[in-house]
C-alpha positions, -999 to +999 in steps of 0.1 A: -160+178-415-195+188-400-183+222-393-185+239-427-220+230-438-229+245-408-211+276-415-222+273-452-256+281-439-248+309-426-226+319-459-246+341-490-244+338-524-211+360-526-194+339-501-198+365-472-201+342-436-229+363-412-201+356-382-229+372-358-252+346-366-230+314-359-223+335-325-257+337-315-265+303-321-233+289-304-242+317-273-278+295-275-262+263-275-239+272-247-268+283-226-287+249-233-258+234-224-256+252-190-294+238-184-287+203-193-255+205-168-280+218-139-307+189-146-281+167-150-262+177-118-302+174-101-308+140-112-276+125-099-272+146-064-288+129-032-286+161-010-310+190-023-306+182-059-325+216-071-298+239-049-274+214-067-284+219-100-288+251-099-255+257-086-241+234-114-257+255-143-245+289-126-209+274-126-214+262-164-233+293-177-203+320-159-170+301-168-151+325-187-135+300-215-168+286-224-182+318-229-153+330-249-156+294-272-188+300-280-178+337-294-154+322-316-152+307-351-142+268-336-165+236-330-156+236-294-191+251-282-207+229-301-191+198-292-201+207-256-231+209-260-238+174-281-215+155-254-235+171-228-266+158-248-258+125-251-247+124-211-279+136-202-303+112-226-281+082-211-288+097-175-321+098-182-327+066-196-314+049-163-346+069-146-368+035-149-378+048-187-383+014-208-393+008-241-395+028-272-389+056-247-355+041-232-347+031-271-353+068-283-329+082-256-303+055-269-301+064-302-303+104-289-273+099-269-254+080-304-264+106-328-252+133-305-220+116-299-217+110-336-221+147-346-198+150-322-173+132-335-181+147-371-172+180-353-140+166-337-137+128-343-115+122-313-149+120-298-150+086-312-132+072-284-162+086-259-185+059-280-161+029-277-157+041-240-198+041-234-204+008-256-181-009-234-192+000-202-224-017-206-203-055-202-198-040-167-235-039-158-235-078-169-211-088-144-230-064-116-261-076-122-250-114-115-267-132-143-256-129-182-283-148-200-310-121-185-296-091-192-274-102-223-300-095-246-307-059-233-275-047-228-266-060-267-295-042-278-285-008-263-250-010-277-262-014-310-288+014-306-258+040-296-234+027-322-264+029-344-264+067-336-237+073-336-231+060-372-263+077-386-242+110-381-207+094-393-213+076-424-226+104-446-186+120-443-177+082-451-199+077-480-189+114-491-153+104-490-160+076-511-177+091-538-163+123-542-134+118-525-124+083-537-109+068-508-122+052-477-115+076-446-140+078-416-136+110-408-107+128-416-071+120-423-050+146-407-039+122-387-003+119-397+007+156-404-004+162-370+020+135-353+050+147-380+044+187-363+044+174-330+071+150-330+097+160-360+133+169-358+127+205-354+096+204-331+094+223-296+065+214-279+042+246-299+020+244-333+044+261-356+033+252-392+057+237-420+074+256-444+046+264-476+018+249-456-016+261-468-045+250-449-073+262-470-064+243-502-042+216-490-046+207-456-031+177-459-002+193-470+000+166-498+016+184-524+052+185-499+045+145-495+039+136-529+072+157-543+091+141-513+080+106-518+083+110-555+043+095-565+013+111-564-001+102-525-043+101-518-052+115-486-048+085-465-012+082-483+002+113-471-012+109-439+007+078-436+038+093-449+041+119-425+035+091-401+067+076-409+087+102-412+075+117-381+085+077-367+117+075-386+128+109-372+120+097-338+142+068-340+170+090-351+174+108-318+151+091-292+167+117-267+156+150-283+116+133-288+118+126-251+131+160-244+104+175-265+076+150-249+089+167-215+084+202-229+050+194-239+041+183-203+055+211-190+034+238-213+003+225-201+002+235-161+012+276-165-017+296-167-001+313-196-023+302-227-002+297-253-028+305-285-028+288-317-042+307-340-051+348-335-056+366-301-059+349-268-086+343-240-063+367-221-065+392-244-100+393-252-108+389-208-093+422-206-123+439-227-151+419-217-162+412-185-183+384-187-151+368-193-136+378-156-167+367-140-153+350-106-155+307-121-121+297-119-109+265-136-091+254-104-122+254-080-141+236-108-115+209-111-116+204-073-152+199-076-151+177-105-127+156-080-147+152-049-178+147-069-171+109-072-174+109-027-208+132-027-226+111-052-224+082-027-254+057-037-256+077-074-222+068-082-234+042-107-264+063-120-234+087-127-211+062-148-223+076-178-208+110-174-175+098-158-167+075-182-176+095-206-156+127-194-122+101-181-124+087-220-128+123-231-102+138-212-077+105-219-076+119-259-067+150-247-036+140-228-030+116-255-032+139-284-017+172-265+013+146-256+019+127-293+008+154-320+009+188-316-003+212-294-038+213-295-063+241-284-086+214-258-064+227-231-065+261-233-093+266-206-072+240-180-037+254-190-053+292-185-059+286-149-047+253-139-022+253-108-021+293-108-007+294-075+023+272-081+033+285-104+036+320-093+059+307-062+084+291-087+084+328-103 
């Protein structure tokens, strides 16, 4: 829901959106991001942290799908940039800060998680993931009643955050729209298009669906279920059919769950909406600049062994990224087919998948 008062501010009187202007700042908040990643990358590296971050920010700041998010009309840029926000403050925090300083980086990291999450509230598990992980430090540290206190304290701080940025879209959808939803309730139409009868692993829209004015697609629920259905209604309805329709023929779901599995290694992107990454890397260059997603992911994999002794200082932003990467599968697997795995299924296991032809 946070996405279109941003865009409205960027919008004139006659409804005209300045498109260049939501570029530029998503092109700034893609290059901020690329700092944060390099001071991030310094502070938890043991061996020649500058040559390491700066390393780290020339890999974030030339990787062709970030660069091409940021260009586009989608929160994914964004979101970046506030998870990589509320990483780095939690980072930071472990740098003996204490105090109102340490409580300030906190309730950063919580607000930047929860505007997050009012961008794309899967992010939501990323909180539940980095409140928990705090009861691990209890049992590390060897003695409860001494750090119980602290450790309480800092969980409510960053669900504190967190739900500064959230419960304005609560309270609106209380008010205005009478009905208490967190977030969003899209919920259930998204499960029915990824697991119904006819589904085939791809986004393909229902019959008379209009996603400007009924998003929902509540209209096709209430006429089916005969009542007029709320928003949380017909997201529950699609729920159950999507369910009921499951049940009816476990073996064609399973057959489709396969499918899914299977669109996600080619390096074919398969776009939802409007031209592809592929297209557009034909035109521009900065999009063929040589950061492929395969050597990243390697890295991303043997960067748990090179941390060595930082490996705790650097909990934050695994379990952060492992929760992150979790709703991904989770959501790519049991709703539809979601654009989070375009940059992975663009260049993931290329090589592969050119020797099976």
């Amino acid at each position: 829901p946070l996405y279109p008062y941003l865009l409205a501010l960027f919008t004139d009187a006659q409804g005209e959106l300045n498109a260049g202007g939501v570029r530029l700042l998503q092109a700034g908040a893609g290059a901020l991001t690329a700092a944060l990643v390099a001071d991030l990358t310094a502070r938890l590296t043991p061996i020649q942290p500058r040559i390491a971050g700066l390393a780290a920010g020339l890999l974030a700041a030339c990787y062709g799908p970030a660069i091409y998010f940021d260009s586009r009309i989608l929160v994914a840029g964004l979101q970046t940039l506030l998870l990589t926000v509320a990483v780095w403050a939690l980072t930071v925090r472990d740098a003996r800060v204490t105090g109102r300083a340490e409580q300030a980086l906190v309730l950063t990291a919580g607000l930047s998680l929860g505007l997050a999450a009012a961008l794309r509230p899967t992010t939501l598990a990323v909180v539940c993931a980095l409140v928990a992980l705090p009861l691990l430090s209890l049992v590390r540290a060897g003695s409860l009643r001494s750090c119980a206190r602290q450790v309480l304290v800092r969980s409510a701080l960053l669900v504190a955050g967190t739900l500064l940025a959230v419960l304005p879209f609560t309270v609106r959808n209380i008010t205005v729209g009478g009905e208490v939803v967190l977030l969003s309730a899209n919920g259930g139409l998204n499960f029915w298009i990824g697991n119904r009868a006819t589904a085939d692993g791809l986004f393909r829209p229902p019959a008379g669906y209009d996603a400007v004015n009924d998003p929902l697609h509540r209209a096709a629920a209430s006429r089916e279920a005969g009542r007029e259905l709320d928003a949380r209604g017909a997201s529950a309805w699609w729920r159950s059919r999507a369910l009921d329709e499951i049940r009816e023929s476990p073996g064609r779901w399973t057959g489709v769950m396969l499918r899914k599995l299977l669109l996600l290694p080619p390096p074919k992107e398969i776009p939802q909406l409007g031209s592809s990454f592929a297209w557009h890397r034909q035109g521009a260059w900065t999009l063929r600049l040589p950061v492929d997603g395969r050597y990243l992911l390697l890295l991303s994999l043997i960067a748990p062994f090179v941390l060595g002794s930082n490996l705790w200082r650097a909990r934050w932003l695994l379990t952060a990224a492992a929760a992150y990467l979790a709703t991904i599968a989770l959501f790519f697997v049991t709703g539809r087919y979601r654009a989070p795995v375009v940059p992975v299924s663009y260049t993931h296991l290329t090589l592969p998948t050119k020797v099976l032809g």
